[in-house]
ZATORLUM-730014 format. One line per 2 residues: number of its first residue (from 0); their letters; for each residue x, y, z of C-alpha. Coordinates in pm, whole numbers, plus 50000, padded with zeros to 5 digits. Layout:
N
NUM	a	X/Y/Z  ...
END
This chain:
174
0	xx	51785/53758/53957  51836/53542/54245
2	xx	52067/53232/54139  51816/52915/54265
4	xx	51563/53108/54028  51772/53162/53736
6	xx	51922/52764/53735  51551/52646/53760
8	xx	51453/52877/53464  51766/52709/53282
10	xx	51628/52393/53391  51284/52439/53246
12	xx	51375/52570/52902  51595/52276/52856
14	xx	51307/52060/52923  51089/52263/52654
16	xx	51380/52253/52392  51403/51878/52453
18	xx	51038/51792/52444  51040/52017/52118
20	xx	51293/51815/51963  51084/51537/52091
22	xx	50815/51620/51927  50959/51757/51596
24	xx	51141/51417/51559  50793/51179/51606
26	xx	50593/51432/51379  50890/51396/51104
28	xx	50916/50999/51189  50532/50970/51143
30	xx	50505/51189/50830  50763/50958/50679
32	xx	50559/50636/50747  50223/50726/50642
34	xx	50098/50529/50367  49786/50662/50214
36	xx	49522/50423/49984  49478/50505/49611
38	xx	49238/50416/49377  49380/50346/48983
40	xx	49125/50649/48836  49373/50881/49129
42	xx	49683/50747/49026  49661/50847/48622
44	xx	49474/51149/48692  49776/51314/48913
46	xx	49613/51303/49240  49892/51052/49372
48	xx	50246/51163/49461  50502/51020/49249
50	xx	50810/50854/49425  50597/50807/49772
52	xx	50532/50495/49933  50169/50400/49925
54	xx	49845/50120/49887  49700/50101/49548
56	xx	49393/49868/49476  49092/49778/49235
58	xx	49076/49485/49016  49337/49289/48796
60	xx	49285/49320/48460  49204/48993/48269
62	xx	49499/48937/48019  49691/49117/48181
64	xx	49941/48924/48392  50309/48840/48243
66	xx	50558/48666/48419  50890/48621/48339
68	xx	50973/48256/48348  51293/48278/48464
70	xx	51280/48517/48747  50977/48597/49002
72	xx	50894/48960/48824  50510/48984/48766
74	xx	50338/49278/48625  49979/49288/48563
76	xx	49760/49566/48530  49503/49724/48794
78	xx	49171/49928/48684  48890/50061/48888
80	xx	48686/50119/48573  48796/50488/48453
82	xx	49187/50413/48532  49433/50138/48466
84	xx	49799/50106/48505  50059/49871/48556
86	xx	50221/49698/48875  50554/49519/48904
88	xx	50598/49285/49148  50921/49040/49257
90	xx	50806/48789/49486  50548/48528/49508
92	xx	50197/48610/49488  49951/48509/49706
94	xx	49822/48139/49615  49434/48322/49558
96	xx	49612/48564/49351  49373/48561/49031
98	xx	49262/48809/48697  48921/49000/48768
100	xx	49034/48965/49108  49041/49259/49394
102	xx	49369/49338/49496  49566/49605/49731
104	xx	49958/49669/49682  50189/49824/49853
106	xx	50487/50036/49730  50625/50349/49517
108	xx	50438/50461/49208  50776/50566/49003
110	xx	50561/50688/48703  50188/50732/48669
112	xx	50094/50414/48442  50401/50251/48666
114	xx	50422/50080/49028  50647/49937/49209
116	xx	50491/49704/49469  50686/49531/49762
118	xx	50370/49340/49881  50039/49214/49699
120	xx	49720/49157/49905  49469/48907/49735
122	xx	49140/48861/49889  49048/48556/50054
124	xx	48704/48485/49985  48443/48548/49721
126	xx	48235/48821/49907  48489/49032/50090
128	xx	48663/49327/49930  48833/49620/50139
130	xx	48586/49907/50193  48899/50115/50021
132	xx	48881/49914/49697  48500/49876/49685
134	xx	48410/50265/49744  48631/50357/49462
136	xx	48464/50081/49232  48117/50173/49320
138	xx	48238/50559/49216  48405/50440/48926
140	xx	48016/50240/48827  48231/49947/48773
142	xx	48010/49624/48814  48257/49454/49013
144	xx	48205/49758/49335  47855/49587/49393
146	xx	47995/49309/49606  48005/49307/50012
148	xx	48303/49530/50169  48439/49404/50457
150	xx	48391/49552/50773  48725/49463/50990
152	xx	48920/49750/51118  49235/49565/51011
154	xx	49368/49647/50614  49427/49351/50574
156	xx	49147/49122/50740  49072/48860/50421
158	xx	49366/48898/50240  49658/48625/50230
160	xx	49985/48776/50130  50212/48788/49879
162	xx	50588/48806/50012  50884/48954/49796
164	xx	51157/48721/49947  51353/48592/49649
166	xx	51369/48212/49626  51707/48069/49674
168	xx	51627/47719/49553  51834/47567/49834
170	xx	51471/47389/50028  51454/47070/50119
172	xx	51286/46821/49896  50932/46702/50078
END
């Protein structure tokens, strides 16, 4: 083989192998980073992956939120209607954070009654609900799926956050 030939055949298989490595490096980056919605009827029937970051939503469960007075742990409970479990949260909820309320979480289910949420989503106004959250109510043929789901493309569009930054106690009085 002529040596100008057999350096530019060099040259172009290193170029595959790198955009190969490329490649297998986003696809691994991206698998790692996808977080999939699931509804509370999903999450005690087995569907959801335990130990895996993902959104959970459906309503707050009257009665069900306890706080611990001395720290900012919250756990409530979530139900669609067929399935209800429990979510702990450290951080401040959103200010329209409410029982009976639609919310969406994000975090690791460690157990299926159990997860772990590092942010809460609480809706903003009285007709919007995330189409996520209000398809898996109307399946469920609980009453509260009959309201309006929203139709922004972002997640979040009508939610106010909830933020898990501890509070230090050192702000400045008003």
């Amino acid at each position: 083989m002529n040596p100008v030939r057999k350096q530019r055949l060099i040259l172009v298989l290193a170029i595959l192998a790198g955009l190969a490595v490329a490649v297998g490096l986003a696809v691994y980056a991206l698998r790692q980073n996808i977080n999939l919605f699931y509804t509370p009827q999903q999450v005690v029937s087995g569907e959801a992956p335990v130990d895996t970051k993902m959104r959970v939503g459906g309503l707050v469960v009257d009665g069900s939120v306890r706080r611990n007075p001395e720290t900012l742990d919250v756990t409530f409970a979530v139900t669609d209607g067929k399935g209800t479990f429990d979510i702990h949260y450290r951080g401040i909820l959103p200010d329209l954070f409410r029982e009976g309320q639609g919310i969406v979480a994000n975090g690791t289910l460690v157990s299926r009654d159990r997860f772990e949420a590092e942010e809460v989503l609480a809706k903003h106004d009285e007709t919007y609900m995330p189409p996520e959250v209000q398809d898996a109510l109307e399946k469920a043929g609980h009453p509260g799926g009959a309201g309006k789901a929203g139709s922004g493309s972002d997640d979040s569009e009508g939610y106010s956050r909830g933020y898990s930054e501890s509070y230090s106690g050192d702000r400045p009085a008003d």
